[in-house]
C-alpha positions in Angstrom: 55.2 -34.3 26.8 52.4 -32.6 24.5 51.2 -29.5 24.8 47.6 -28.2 25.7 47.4 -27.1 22.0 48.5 -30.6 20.5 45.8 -32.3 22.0 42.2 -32.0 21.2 40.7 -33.6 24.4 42.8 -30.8 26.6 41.3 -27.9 24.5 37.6 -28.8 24.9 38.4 -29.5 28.8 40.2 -25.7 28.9 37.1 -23.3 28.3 40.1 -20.2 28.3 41.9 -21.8 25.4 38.9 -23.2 23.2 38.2 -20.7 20.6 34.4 -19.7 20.7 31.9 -21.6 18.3 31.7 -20.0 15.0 28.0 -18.7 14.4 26.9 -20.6 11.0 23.7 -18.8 9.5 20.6 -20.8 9.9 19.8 -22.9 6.9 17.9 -21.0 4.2 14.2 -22.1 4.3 12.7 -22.9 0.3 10.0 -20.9 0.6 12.5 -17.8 2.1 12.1 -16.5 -1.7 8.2 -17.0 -2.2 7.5 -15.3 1.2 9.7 -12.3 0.4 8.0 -12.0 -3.3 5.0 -11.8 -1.0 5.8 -9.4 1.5 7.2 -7.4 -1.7 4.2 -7.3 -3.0 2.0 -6.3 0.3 4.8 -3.3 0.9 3.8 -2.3 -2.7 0.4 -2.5 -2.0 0.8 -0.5 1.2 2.4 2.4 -0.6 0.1 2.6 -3.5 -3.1 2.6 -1.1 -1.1 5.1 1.4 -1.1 7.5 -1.6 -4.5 6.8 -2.5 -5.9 7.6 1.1 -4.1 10.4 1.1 -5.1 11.6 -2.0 -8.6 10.9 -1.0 -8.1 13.1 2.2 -7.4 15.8 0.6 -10.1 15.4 -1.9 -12.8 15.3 0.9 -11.0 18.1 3.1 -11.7 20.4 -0.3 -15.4 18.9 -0.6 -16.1 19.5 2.9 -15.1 23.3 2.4 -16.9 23.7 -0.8 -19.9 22.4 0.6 -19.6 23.9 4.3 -18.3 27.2 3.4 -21.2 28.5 1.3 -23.6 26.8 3.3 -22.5 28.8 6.4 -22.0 32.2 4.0 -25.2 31.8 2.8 -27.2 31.4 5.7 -26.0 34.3 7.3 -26.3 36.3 4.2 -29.7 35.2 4.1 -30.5 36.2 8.1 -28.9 39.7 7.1 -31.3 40.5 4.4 -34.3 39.0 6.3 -33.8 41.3 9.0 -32.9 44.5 6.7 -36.4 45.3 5.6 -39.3 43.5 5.4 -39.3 43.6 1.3 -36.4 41.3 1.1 -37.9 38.6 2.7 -38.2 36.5 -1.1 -34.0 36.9 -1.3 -33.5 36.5 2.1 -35.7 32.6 1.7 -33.9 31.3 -1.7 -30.7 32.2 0.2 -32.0 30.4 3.4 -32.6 27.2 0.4 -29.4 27.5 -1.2 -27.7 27.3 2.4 -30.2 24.2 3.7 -28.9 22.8 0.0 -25.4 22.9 0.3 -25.6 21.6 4.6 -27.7 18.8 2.5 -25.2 18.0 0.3 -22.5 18.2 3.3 -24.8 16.1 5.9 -25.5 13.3 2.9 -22.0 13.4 1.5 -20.6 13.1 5.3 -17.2 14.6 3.7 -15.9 15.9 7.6 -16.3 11.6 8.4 -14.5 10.4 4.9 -11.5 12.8 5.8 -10.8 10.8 8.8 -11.5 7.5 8.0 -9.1 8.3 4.7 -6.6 9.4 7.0 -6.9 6.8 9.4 -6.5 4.3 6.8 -3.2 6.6 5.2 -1.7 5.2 8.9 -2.8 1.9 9.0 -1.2 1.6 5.1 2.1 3.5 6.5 2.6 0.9 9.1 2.2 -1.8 7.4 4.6 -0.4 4.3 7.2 0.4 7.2 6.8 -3.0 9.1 6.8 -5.0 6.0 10.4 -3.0 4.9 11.5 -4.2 8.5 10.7 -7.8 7.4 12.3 -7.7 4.2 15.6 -6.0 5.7 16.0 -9.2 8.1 17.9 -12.2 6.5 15.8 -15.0 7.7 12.0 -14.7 6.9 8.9 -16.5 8.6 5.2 -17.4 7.8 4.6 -15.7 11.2 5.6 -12.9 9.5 3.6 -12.7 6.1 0.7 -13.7 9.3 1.5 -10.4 10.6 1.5 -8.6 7.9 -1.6 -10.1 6.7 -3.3 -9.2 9.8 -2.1 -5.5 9.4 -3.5 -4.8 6.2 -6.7 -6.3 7.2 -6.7 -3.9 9.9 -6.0 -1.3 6.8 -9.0 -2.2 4.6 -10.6 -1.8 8.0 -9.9 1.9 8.5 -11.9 3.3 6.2 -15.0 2.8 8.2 -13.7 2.3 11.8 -15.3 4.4 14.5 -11.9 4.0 16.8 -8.3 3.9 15.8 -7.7 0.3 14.3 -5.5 -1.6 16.7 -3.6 -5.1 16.2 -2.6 -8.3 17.9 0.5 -8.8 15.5 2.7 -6.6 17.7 
């Protein structure tokens, strides 16, 4: 008499007593190493342009103040005077100039419009840094995956001049 255990063709028939199928790793693909050298590199890319946009927001945040702050002083400095008495009309105008020359400077410089696409693109940059850290944390790595990211930082370079928030199909 043999037991259930002694023979194989018993303990594939007995799903209770078959030991569940051990989980072997998927093979490693060749190109596993290139692709994560590559995504490497775009999350290093992300981070440096992250910092840049950043950097660059808060340049433009301090232009559009140094522009649109004395503009708006001066021109009501100049309104002041102009109304006080009828001799300082001549101060009153080259403060009127100054102010036009400074709103100038803001209206060709657009500062108020660099800020946000600068910050838009500090977004698109962080997302693709963070989803491109997601990709290198998983074992197994794809092409559909560089694609992705790819598509992502496209959608970064994008930023900088998008009317709307940049959206993506890599989702």
């Amino acid at each position: 008499m043999t037991l259930a255990s002694d023979d194989p063709a018993s303990a594939q028939a007995d799903p209770l007593s078959a030991s569940p199928p051990s989980a072997s790793p998927a093979p490693a693909d060749a190109s596993t190493p290139s692709l994560r050298a590559e995504i490497t590199a775009l999350r290093e890319e992300a981070a440096r342009m992250r910092a840049l946009a950043h950097r660059r927001a808060a340049f433009w945040t301090k232009a559009d103040i140094a522009f649109g702050f004395p503009a708006a002083l001066l021109a009501a400095v100049s309104a002041a005077t102009g109304l006080a008495t009828a001799d300082a009309r001549v101060p009153a105008a080259l403060l009127a100039l100054a102010s036009a020359g400074f709103a100038a400077g803001a209206g060709f410089l657009r500062c108020d419009r660099r800020v946000l696409g600068n910050k838009r693109a500090r977004t698109a940059w962080a997302a693709l840094e963070g989803r491109a850290a997601v990709a290198l944390a998983r074992s197994s790595l794809t092409p559909d995956d560089l694609a992705g990211l790819q598509e992502l930082r496209l959608v970064a370079l994008g930023a900088y001049d998008a009317e709307d928030p940049p959206t993506s199909t890599a989702d």
